[in-house]
LUMPA-456870 format. One line per field, with one value per residue: residue in three letters; chain; x, y, z of N, C-alpha, C in turn. Coordinates in pm, 1 decimal, always signed. Layout:
BEGIN
aa = [ALA_...];
ch = [A_...];
n.east = [X_...];
n.north = [Y_...];
n.up = [Z_...];
ca.east = [X_...];
ca.north = [Y_...];
ca.up = [Z_...];
c.east = [X_...];
c.north = [Y_...];
c.up = [Z_...];
//
This chain:
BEGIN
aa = [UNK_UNK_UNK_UNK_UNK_UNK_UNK_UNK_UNK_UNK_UNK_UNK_UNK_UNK_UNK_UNK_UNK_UNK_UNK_UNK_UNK_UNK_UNK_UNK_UNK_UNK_UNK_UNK_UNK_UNK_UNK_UNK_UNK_UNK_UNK_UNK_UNK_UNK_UNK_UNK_UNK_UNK_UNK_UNK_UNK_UNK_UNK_UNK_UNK_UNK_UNK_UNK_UNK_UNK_UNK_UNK_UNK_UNK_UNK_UNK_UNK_UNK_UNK_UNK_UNK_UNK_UNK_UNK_UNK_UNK_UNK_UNK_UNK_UNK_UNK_UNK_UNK_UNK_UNK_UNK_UNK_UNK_UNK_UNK_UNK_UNK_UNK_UNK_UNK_UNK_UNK_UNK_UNK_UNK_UNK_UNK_UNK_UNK_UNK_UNK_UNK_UNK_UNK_UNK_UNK_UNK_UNK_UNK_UNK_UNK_UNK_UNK_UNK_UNK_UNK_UNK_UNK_UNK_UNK_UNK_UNK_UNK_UNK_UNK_UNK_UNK_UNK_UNK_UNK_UNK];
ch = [A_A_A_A_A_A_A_A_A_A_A_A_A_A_A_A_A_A_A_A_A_A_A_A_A_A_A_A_A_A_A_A_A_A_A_A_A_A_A_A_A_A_A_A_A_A_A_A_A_A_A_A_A_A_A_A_A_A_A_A_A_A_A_A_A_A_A_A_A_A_A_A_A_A_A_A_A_A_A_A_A_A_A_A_A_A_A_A_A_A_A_A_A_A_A_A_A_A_A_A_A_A_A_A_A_A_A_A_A_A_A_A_A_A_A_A_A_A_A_A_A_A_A_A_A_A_A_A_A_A];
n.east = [-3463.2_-3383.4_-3314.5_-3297.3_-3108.3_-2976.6_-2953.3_-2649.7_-2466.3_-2582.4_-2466.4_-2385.5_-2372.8_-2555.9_-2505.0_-2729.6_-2720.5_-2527.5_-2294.2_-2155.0_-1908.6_-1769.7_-1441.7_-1317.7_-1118.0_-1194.3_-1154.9_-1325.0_-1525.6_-1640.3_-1870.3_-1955.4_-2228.2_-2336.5_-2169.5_-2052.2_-2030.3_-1975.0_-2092.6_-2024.1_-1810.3_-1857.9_-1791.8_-1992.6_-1971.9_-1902.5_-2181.0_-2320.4_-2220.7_-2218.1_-2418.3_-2395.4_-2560.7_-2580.2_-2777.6_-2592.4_-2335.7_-2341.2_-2323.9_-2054.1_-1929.9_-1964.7_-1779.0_-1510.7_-1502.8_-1467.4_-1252.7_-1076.4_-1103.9_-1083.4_-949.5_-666.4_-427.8_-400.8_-486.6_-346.7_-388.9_-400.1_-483.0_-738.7_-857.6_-867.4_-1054.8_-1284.2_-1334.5_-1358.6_-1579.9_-1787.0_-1824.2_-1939.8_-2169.0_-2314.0_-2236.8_-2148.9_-1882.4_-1691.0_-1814.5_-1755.3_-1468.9_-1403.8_-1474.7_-1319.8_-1064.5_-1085.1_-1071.3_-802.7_-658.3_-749.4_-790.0_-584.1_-526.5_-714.0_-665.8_-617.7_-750.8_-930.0_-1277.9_-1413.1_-1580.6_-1773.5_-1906.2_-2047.1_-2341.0_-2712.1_-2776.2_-2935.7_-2868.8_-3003.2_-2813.8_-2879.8];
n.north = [+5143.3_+5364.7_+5661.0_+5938.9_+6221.9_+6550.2_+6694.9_+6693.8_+6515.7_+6255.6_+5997.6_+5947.2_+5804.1_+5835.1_+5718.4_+5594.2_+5450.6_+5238.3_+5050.9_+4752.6_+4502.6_+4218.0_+4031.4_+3744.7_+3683.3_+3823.9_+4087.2_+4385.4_+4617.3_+4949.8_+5077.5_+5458.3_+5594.8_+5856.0_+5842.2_+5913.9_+5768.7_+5619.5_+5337.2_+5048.1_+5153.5_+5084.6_+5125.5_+5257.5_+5107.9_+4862.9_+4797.2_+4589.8_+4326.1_+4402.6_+4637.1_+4905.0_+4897.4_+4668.0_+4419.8_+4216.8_+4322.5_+4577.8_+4627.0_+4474.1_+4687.4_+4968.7_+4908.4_+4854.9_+5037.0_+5227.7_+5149.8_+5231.8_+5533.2_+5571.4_+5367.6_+5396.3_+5400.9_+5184.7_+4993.3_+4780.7_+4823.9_+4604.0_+4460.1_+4549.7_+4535.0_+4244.5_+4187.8_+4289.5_+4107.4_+3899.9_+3971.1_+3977.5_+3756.4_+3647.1_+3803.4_+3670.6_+3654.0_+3518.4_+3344.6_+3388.5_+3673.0_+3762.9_+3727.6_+3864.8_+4140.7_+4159.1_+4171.4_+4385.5_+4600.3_+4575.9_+4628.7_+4822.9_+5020.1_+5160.0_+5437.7_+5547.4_+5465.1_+5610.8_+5833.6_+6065.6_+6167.8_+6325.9_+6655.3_+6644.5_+6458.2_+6460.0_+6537.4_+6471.2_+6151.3_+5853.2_+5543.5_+5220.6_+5023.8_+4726.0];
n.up = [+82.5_-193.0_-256.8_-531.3_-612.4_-644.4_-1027.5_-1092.6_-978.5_-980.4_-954.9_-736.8_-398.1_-28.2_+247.7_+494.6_+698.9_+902.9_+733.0_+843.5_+790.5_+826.2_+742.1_+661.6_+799.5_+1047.3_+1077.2_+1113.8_+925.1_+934.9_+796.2_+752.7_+892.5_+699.1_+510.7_+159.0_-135.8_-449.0_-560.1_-768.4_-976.2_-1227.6_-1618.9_-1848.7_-2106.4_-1973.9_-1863.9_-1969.7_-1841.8_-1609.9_-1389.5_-1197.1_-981.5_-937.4_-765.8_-555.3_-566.0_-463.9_-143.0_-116.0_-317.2_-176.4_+38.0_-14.9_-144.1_+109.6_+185.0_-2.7_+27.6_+289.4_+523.3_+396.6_+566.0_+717.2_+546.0_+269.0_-72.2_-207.9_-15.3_+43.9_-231.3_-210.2_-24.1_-134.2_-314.5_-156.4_-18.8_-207.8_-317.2_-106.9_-72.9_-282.4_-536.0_-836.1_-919.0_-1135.3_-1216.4_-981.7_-1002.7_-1235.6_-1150.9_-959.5_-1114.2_-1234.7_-1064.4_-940.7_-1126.3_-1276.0_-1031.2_-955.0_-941.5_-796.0_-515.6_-222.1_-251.1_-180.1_-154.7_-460.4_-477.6_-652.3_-540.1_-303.5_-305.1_-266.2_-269.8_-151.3_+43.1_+161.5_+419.7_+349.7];
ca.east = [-3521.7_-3304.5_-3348.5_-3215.6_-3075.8_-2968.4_-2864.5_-2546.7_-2406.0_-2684.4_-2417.0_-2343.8_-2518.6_-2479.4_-2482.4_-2801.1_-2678.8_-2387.4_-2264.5_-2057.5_-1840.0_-1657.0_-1387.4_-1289.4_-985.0_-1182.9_-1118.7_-1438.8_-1462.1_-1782.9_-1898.6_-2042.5_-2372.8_-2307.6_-2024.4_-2099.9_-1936.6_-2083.9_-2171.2_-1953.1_-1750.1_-1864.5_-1774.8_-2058.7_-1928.0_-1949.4_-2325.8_-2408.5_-2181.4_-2254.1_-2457.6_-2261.3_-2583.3_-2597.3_-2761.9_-2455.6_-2224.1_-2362.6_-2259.5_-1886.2_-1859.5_-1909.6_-1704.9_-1442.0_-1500.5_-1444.7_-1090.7_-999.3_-1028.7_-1060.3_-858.3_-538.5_-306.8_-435.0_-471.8_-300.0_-461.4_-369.6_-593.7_-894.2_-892.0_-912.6_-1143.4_-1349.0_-1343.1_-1451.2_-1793.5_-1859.9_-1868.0_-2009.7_-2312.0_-2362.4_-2165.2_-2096.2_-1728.7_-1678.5_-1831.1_-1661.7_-1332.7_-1416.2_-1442.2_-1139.6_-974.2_-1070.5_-1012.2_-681.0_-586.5_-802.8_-819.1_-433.7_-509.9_-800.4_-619.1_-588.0_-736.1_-1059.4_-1351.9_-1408.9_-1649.9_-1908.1_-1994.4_-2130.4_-2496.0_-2712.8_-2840.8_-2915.9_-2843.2_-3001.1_-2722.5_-2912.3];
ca.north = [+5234.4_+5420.0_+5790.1_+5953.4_+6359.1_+6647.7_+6575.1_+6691.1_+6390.1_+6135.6_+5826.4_+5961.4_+5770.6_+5870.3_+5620.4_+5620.2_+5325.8_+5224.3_+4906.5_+4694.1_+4365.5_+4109.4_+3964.0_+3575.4_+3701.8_+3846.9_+4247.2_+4450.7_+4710.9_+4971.0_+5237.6_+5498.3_+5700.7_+5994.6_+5807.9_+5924.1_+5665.5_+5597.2_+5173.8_+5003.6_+5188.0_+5033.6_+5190.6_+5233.9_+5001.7_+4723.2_+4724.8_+4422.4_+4245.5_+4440.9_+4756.0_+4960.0_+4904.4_+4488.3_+4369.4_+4140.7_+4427.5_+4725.2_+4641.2_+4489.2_+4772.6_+5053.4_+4852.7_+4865.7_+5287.4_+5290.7_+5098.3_+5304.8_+5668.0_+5659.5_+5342.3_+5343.3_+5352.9_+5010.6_+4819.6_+4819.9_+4850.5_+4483.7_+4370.0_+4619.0_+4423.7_+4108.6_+4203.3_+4332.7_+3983.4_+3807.1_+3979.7_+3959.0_+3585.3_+3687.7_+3833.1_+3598.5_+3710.5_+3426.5_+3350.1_+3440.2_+3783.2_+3851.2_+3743.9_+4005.6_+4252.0_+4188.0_+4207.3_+4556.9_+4699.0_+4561.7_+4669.2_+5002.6_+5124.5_+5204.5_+5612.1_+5578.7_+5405.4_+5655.2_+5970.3_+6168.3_+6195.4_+6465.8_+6758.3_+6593.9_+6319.4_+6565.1_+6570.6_+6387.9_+6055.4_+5723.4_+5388.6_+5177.7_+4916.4_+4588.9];
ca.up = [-13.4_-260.3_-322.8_-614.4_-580.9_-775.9_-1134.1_-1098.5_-935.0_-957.9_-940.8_-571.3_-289.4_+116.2_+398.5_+597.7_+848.7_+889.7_+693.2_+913.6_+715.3_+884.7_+673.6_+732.4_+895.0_+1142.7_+1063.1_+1105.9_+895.5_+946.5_+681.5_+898.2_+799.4_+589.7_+331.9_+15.6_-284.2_-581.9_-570.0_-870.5_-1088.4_-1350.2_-1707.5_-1920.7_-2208.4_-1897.6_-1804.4_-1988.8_-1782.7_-1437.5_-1383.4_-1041.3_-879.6_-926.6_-581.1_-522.4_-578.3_-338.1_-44.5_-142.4_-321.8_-43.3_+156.9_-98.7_-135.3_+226.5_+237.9_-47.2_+52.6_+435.8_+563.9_+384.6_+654.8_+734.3_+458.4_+150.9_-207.4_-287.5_+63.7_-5.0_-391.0_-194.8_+34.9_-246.4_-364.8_-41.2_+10.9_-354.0_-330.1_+11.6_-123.0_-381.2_-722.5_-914.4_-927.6_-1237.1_-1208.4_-885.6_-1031.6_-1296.9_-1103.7_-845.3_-1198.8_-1280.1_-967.6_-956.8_-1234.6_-1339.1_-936.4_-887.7_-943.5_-699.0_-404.5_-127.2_-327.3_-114.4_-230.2_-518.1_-442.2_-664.4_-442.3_-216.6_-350.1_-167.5_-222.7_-20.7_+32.2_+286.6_+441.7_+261.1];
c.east = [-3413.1_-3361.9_-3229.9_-3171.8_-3030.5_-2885.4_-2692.1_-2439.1_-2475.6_-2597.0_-2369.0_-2425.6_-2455.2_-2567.7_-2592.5_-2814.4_-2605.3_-2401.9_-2169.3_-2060.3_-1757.1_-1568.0_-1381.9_-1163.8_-1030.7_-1176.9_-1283.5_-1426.6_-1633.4_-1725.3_-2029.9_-2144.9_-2294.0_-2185.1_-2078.9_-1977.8_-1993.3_-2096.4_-2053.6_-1894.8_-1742.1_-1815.8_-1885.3_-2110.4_-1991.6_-2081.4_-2362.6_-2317.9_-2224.8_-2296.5_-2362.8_-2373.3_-2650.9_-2601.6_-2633.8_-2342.0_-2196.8_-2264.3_-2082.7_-1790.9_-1830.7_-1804.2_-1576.9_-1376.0_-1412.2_-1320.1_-1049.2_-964.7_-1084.0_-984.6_-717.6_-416.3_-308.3_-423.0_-421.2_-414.0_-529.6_-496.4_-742.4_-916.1_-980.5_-1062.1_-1295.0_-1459.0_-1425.5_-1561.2_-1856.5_-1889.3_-1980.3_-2199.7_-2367.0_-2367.9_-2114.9_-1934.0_-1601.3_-1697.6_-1727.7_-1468.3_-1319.8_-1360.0_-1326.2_-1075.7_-961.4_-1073.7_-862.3_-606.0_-604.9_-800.1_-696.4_-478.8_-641.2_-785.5_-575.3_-604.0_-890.3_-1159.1_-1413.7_-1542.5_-1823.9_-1971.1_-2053.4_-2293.7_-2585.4_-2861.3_-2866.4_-2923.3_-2858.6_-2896.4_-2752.0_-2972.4];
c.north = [+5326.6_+5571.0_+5854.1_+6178.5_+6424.6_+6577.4_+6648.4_+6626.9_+6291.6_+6032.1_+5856.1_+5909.6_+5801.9_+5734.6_+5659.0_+5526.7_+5265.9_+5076.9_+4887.0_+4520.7_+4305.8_+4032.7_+3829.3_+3575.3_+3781.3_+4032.0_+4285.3_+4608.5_+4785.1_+5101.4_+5274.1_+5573.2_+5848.3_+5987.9_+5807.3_+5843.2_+5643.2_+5434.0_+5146.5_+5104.2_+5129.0_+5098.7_+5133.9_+5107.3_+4874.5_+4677.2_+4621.9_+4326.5_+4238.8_+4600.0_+4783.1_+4917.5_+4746.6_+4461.3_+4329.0_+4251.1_+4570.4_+4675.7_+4590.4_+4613.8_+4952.1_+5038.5_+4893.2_+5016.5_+5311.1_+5288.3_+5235.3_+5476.3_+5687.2_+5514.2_+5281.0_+5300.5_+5260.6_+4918.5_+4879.6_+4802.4_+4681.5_+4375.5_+4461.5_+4524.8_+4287.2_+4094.0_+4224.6_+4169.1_+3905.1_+3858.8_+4012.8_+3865.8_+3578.1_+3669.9_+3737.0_+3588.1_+3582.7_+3435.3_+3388.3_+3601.9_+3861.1_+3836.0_+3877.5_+4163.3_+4292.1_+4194.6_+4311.3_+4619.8_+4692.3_+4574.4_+4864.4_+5065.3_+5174.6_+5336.0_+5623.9_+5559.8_+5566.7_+5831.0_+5971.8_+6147.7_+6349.1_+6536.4_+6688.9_+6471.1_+6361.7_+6517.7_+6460.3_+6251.8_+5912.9_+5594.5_+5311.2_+5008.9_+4809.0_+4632.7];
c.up = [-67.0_-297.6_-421.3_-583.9_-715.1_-907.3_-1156.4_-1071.7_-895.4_-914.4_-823.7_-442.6_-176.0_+173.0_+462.4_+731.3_+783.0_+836.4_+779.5_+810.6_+809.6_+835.4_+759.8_+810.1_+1044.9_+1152.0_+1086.3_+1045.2_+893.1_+846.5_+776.9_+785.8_+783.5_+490.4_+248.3_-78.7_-356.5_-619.7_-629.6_-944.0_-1230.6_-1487.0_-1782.3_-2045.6_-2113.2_-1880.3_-1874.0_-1927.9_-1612.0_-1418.4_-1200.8_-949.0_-871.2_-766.4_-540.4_-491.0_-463.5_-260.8_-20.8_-215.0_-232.4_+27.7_+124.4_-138.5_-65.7_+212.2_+161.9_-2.7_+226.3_+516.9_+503.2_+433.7_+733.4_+687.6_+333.8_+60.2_-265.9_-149.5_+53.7_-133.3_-280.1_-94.8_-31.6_-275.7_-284.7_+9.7_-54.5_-356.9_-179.3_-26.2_-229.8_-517.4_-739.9_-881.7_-1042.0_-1263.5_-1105.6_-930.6_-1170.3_-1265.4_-1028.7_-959.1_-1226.8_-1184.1_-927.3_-1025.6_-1273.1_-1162.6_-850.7_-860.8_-872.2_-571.8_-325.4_-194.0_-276.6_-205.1_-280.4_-432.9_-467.7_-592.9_-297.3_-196.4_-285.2_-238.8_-181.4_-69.7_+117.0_+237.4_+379.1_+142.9];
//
């Protein structure tokens, strides 16, 4: 169930159980309850290709949040992308879509790699794990 919160940062959702991913390499990577990220980064212009909150997309893209602003000193930029990638096809994104997207995060999410999350992603609202 999805709840929506104040409108000052509606595109902000928090963690109410923890997502846990298993890459094919074996890594486990868990998003704990209370990570606030905002789904897809989609850009407006994009939604007719992929709204941020495209079933397929949630949960690779939390996952994706996480690497970026809380384990950088783990994984680089270039294995969060790929990772991105593998539980987009995961979930069931076309291959086409998910190569999409591993394109625009690899490209447009250099100046987001290893940068906190702002103030406004505070506000509170939810995202259950499926």
């Amino acid at each position: 169930m999805l709840k929506r919160g104040g409108s000052l940062c509606e595109d902000s959702w928090r963690m109410i159980e923890p997502l846990v991913y298993v890459t094919k390499s074996n890594l486990q990577i868990v998003v704990p309850v209370g990570y606030v990220h905002d789904l897809a980064s989609v850009p407006r212009w994009a939604w007719r290709i992929v709204r941020p909150d495209h079933p397929t997309a949630r949960r690779p893209s939390v996952v994706h949040d996480y690497i970026y602003t809380d384990l950088t000193k783990y994984l680089t930029k270039k294995e969060a992308d790929n990772i991105f990638y593998e539980a987009l096809l995961e979930e069931g994104t076309s291959r086409v879509l998910a190569w999409l997207m591993w394109a625009a995060v690899s490209v447009g999410g250099k100046g987001n790699f290893n940068k906190h999350q702002n103030s406004c992603l505070s506000k509170i609202n939810f995202l259950p794990s499926n």
